[in-house]
N, C-alpha and C positions, 0 to 999 in steps of 0.2 A: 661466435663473435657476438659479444654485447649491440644488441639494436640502439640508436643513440635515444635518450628520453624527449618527452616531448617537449621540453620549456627548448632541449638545445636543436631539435629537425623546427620548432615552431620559430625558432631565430636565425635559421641560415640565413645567406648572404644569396640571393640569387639573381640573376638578369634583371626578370621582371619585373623586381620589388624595385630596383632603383630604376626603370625606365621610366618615360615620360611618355603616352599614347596621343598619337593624333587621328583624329576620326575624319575619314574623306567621306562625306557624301555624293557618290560619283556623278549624279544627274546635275548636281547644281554646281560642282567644283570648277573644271573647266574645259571647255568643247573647240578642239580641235580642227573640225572641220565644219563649222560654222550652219550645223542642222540646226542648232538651238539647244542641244542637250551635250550635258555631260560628259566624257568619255574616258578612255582609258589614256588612249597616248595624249590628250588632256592634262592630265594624271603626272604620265614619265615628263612632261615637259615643264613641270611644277618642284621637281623633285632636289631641285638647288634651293629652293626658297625652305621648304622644308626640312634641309637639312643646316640651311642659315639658322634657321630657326631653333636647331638643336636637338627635335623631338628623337626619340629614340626607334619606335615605331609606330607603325602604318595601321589603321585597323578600316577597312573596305567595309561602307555595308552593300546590302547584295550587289554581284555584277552577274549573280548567272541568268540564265534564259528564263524569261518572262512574258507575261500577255500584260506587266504590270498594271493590274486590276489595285494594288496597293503599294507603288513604285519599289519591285522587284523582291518585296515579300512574299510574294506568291510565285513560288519555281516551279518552272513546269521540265525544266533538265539543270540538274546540280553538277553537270560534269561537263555543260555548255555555258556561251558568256552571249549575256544581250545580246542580240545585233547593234542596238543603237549605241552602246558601248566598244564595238571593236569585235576584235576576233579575239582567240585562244595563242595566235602568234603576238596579238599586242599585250595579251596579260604577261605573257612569257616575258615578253623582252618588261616589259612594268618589275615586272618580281626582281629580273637579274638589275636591273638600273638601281634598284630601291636598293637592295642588298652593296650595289656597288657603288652607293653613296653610303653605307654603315649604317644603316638603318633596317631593321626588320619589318614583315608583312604578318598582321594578321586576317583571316575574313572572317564573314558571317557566316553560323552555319544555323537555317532553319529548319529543324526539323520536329516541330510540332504543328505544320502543315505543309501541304505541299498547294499548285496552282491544282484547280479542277481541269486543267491543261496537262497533265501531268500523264504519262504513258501509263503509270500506276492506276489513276485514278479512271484515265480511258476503257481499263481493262473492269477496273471495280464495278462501274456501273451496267457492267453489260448483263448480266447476271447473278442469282445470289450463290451460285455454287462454281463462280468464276474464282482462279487460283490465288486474283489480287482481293477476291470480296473482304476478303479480314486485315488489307491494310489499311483501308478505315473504317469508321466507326458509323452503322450502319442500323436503324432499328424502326421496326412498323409503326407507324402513327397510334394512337391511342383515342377512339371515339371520333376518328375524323381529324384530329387534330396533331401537334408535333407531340413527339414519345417524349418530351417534359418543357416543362418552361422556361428555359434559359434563357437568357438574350445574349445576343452579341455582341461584343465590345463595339460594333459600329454599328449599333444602333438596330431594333426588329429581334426577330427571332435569332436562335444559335441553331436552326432544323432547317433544311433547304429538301422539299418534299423533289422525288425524282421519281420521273411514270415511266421510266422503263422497266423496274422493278419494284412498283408503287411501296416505294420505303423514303424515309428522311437518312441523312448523311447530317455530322456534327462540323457546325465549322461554328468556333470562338470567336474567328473575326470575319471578314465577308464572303458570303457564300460560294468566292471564288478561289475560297483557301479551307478547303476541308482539312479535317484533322487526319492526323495519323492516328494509326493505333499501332499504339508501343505493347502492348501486349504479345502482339505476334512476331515470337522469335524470328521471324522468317525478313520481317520487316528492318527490324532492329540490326542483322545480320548485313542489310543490304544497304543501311548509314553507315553502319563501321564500316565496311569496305570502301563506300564513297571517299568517308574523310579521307581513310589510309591515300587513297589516290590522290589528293589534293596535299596531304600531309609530305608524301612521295616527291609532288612537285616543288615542295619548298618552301610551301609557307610555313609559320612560325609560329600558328596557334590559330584558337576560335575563336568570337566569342559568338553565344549560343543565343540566340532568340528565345524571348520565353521559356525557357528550358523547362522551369518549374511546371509549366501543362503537360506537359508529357502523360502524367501518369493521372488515367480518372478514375474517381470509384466505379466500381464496373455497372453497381445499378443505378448509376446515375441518376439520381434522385432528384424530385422536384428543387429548387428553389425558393427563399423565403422571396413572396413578390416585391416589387419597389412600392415603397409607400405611396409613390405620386400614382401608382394604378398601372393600368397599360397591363397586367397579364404576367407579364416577362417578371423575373427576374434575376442578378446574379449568381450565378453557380460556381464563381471561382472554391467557394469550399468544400468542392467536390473533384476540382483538379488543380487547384493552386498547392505545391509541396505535397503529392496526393499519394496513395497508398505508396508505390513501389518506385518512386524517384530517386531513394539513395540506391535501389538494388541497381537500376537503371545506370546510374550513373557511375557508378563502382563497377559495372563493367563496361560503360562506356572508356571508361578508366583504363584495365585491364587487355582490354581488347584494341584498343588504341593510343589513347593517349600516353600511356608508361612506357610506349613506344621509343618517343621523342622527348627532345630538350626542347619544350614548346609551352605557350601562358596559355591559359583556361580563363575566360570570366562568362560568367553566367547568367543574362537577362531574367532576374525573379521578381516579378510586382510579388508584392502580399506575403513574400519572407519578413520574417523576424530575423534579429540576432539570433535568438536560439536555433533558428533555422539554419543560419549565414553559417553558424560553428559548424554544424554538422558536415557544411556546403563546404567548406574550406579547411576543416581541420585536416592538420597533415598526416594524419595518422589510418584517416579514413578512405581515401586515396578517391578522390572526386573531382573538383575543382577549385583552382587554386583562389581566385575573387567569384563575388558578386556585385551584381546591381542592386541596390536596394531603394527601391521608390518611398521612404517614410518622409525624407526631408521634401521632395519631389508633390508629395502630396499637402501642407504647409496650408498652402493657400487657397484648398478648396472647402467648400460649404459640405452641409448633411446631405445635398442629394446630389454632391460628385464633382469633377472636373470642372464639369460649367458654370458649376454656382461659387461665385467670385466671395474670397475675403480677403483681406490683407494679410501677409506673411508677421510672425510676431516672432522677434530676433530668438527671445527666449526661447520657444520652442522649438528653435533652428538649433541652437547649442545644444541645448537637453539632448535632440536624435542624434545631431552630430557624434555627443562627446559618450549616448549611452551606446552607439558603434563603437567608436575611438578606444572603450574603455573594453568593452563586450569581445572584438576578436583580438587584441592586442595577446603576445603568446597561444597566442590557438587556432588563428586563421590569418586573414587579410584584406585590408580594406579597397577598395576601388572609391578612386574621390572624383564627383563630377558635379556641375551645378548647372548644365545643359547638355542638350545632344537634340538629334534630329528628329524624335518624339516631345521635345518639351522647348517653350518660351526661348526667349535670349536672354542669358543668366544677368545683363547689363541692366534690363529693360525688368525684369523681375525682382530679383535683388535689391537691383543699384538703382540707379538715378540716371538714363538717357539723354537725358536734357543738357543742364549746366554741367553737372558734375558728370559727363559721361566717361570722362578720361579716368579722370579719380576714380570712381566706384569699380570702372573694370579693374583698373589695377587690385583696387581693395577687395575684391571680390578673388581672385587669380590670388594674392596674397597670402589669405584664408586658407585657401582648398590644397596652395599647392605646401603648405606647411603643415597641414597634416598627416598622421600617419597614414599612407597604402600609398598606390600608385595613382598619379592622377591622370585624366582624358582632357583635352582639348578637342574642343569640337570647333570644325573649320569655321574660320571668321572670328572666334571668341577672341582670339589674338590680335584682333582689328579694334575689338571692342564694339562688332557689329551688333544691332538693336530689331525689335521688332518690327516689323510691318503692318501696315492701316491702308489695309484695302478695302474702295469706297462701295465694291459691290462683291455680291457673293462671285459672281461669275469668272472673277480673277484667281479664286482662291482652288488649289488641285487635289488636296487631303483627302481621301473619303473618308473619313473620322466625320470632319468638318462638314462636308457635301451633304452627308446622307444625316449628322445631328441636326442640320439650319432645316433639310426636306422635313423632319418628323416635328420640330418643334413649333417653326413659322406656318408651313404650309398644313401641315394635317394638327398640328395642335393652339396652331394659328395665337402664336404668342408674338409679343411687341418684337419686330425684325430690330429694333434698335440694341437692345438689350445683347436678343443673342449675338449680334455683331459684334460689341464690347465685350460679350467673352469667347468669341475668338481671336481679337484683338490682343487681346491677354494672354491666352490658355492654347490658342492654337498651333498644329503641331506645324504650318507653313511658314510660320515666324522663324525658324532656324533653316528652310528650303527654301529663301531667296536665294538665287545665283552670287557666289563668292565675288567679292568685290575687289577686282584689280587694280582697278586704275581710272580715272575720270574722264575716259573715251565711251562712248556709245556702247549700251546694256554692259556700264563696269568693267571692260574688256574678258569681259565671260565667254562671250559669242560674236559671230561676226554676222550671223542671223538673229531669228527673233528669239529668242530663248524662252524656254518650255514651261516657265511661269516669271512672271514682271520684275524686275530689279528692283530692291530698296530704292526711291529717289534719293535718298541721303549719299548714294557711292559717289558723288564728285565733292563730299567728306571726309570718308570714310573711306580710303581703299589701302588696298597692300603698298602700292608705290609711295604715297603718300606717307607713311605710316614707319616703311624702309629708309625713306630719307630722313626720318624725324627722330636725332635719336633721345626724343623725351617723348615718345609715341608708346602704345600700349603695347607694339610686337614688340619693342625696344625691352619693355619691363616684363615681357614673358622668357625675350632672350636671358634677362637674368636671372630670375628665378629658377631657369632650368638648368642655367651654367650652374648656382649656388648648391644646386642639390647634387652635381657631380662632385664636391667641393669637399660638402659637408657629410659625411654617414647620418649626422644626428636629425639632419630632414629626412632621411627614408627610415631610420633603424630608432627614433628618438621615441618615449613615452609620453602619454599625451596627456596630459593634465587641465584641466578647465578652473579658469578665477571668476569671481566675481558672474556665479551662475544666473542670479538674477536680474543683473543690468539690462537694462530693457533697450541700450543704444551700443553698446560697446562689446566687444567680442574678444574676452584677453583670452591667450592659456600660456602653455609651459611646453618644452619638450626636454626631454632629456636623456641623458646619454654620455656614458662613461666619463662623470665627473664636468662634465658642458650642458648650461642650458642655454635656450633658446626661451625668449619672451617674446610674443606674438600679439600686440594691441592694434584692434580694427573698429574706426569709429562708422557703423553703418546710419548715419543719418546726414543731410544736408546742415547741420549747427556746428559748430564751434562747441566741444564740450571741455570742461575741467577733468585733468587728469592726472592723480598723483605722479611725481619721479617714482616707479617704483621699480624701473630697474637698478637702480641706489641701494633699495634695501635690500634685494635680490641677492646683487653677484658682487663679487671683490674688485674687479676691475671688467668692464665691459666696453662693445663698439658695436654701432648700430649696423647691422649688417644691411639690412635695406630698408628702405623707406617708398612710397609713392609722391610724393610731394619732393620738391627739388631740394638737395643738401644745403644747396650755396644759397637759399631763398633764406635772406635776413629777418623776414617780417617776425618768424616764429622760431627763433635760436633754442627759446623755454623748450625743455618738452611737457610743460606742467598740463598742457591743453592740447585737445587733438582739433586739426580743422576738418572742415566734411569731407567725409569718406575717407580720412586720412589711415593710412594701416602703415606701423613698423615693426621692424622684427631686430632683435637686440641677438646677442650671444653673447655670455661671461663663462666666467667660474664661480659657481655656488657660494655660499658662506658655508663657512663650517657649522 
């Protein structure tokens, strides 16, 4: 039998590609039993708003067992569920609720560290001829010092020296999440089996934490240091997309996931498109999305995250549309413009203030009309904004904690500054408690909750929001109705106009003889903007719009007002 080619396996029609994901962050979403955090049946008793809301499915980041040293990135049992989360009978009854309101579950699955809590890593340190010694990554200091210079993405060394067996252990992010090492069949043997057990119980897929680290060069070589000094520096070029990550993943493939009818996406900083294809093409049997952090990185200066610049639209369309363009037949895009590592896409993007309404819609407009599958991340649908906490001590990140200790305290720079870019940049901005309703800490909790509420939720909450129907959940409800509507929002070609407009975000999509016009004015002005769905299509109708249809002021479409985004559908001209 003929294998089908690739233009016609890279166009199937599948689940995931038209679904809609909604991302729960369990600590801050909502708490049940009134400790202050989070929880599961939290979770099950949210599960009608969620499905008012139309998402298709569920994506959990961690809920399993943790000493959360990095809130629940670091597992210390992958087949256990937090305490402060519930039990294994409340996920249960979570999964069968989720499922029997029509929506699917996906989780997290990390496995390019585990906690230093971890039964694994109990065993590793005990000795070096111990059976777990080679499930991490383990090597003698060099002159007294760590065996290379890495640093840590939170800040010091990527070496945690240990004198029970005077060696350093690797860990990428805090020394309380050492790495794995993928190398050892033995280890690799004992995640497949995991997922398969979770896979067993019914969930519907992963998505993968850093996945791209998995694989190091094995001589782990120095790094080029950081220009500002300190010693350390980046080693992502040494395990970001690194030697043996397709072999890895092709049989992560193999061995589990070709299993199941279940979605794949891939957390990778520092992929490329050329990457993403390889990540996704259907031919090569890996995963089916990625994350790709290039638009994500936009707004940072030459030495990283904290060094503040403004976002330049142009540059946002270019990465947009050279993804858009780059896996279109060959892979699949994942469309996101926050999650629970980055900013509030409102407060970044758009405009918080006056036009807070407008920008998230025009924001949401953008993202959810292009091609791949899109993420909502909890609260975006509220139109929820960042947070300005007046002292660090409010603030729970250890990103955040351990950047403000190294740069105010030991590098004794102006505390004003770094405040301003965590203000901006930091990851607590999307870890405010979910805002309900304008009762006491937002109706999140009925205790003190495990970091401070936005003051803004007796604005901004879901109640508020549900009654309003010219409110932002209102214009997320349609957008996601229009895409079960239309094929040519999930399956349409993505075209970019007017590349260099430095305010205005137009493109095209298209699709069997129908296109789609997509103009978004990303500034607070009033700009001039030709009819040019006229010269476009033969007969057209503005399928949605942010700004009210029956608002007389502006009948023209010759001009867009701020933040204004609409989306046209016709028939082409011959």
């Amino acid at each position: 039998m003929q294998q089908p080619s690739l233009e016609t396996k890279a166009s199937q029609k599948t689940w995931w590609k038209e679904s809609v994901i909604y991302q729960i962050y369990p600590r801050s979403f909502n708490d049940s039993n009134g400790d202050g955090i989070g929880d599961l049946k939290g979770i099950t008793e949210k599960l009608g708003y969620l499905q008012n809301l139309g998402v298709d499915v569920l994506w959990l980041s961690p809920v399993y067992h943790s000493p959360n040293d990095d809130n629940g990135y670091d597992i210390s049992d992958y087949q256990a569920i937090m305490d402060e989360f519930g039990t294994m009978e409340d996920w249960e009854e979570l999964i069968h609720e989720t499922h029997k309101h029509g929506m699917k579950m996906i989780m997290d699955l990390v496995v390019n560290h585990s906690s230093d809590e971890h039964a694994w890593f109990a065993e590793s340190r005990k000795s070096k001829d111990n059976p777990y010694r080679d499930y991490y990554i383990w090597r003698p200091g060099k002159a007294g010092e760590e065996p290379n210079n890495w640093s840590s993405a939170f800040s010091g060394s990527a070496w945690q020296y240990d004198e029970t067996t005077d060696e350093y252990y690797l860990h990428i992010f805090s020394k309380k999440q050492p790495d794995l090492n993928w190398e050892n069949p033995k280890l690799r043997k004992e995640i497949y089996s995991m997922m398969t057990w979770w896979l067993d119980k019914g969930i519907d897929g992963f998505r993968m934490d850093v996945i791209n680290f998995i694989s190091k060069v094995p001589e782990l070589p120095n790094a080029p240091e950081n220009a500002a000094g300190g010693g350390f520096g980046w080693g992502g070029k040494y395990f970001m997309n690194g030697p043996r990550i397709h072999e890895f993943l092709h049989e992560m493939n193999k061995e589990v996931l070709s299993n199941y009818d279940i979605m794949t996406v891939g957390e990778m900083p520092g992929a490329t498109v050329e990457d993403a294809k390889l990540y996704t093409d259907y031919e090569r049997e890996e995963l089916n999305m990625v994350f790709t952090f290039e638009h994500m990185d936009l707004d940072s200066g030459p030495e990283g995250k904290w060094d503040l610049k403004p976002f330049n639209l142009v540059d946002l369309k270019r990465i947009l549309t050279k993804w858009q363009k780059g896996l279109h037949d060959r892979g699949w895009n994942s469309l996101y413009l926050n999650n629970h590592d980055q900013p509030r896409m409102v407060s970044r993007f758009g405009n918080d203030t006056t036009y807070r309404v407008e920008s998230a819609k025009m924001l949401a407009t953008v993202l959810h009309m292009l091609q791949g599958t899109p993420y909502i991340y909890q609260g975006e649908e509220l139109g929820m904004t960042n947070i300005r906490f007046d002292s660090i001590d409010d603030y729970r990140d250890i990103e955040i904690l351990n950047m403000y200790r190294e740069k105010v305290v030991e590098q004794k720079e102006d505390p004003k500054k770094v405040m301003q870019s965590i203000y901006v940049k930091g990851r607590d901005n999307a870890r405010t408690p979910m805002q309900w309703n304008d009762s006491e800490n937002a109706g999140f909790s009925t205790g003190k909750p495990w970091m401070n509420v936005n003051p803004n939720y007796k604005e901004i909450n879901a109640e508020q929001a549900v009654a309003d129907p010219d409110s932002v959940y209102h214009y997320y409800k349609q957008l996601i109705s229009l895409r079960k509507c239309h094929e040519i929002i999930v399956y349409g070609e993505y075209d970019l106009l007017f590349e260099d407009h430095p305010q205005i975000y137009a493109f095209t999509r298209s699709y069997g003889g129908e296109q789609l016009l997509i103009v978004a004015n990303f500034t607070d002005q009033e700009l001039p903007f030709a009819k040019l769905e006229e010269t476009m299509f033969e007969e057209y109708a503005l399928l949605i719009g942010n700004y009210d249809s029956r608002d007389e002021k502006n009948e023209s479409t010759t001009t867009l007002r701020p933040y204004e985004a609409r989306v046209y559908k016709g028939k082409t001209k011959n």
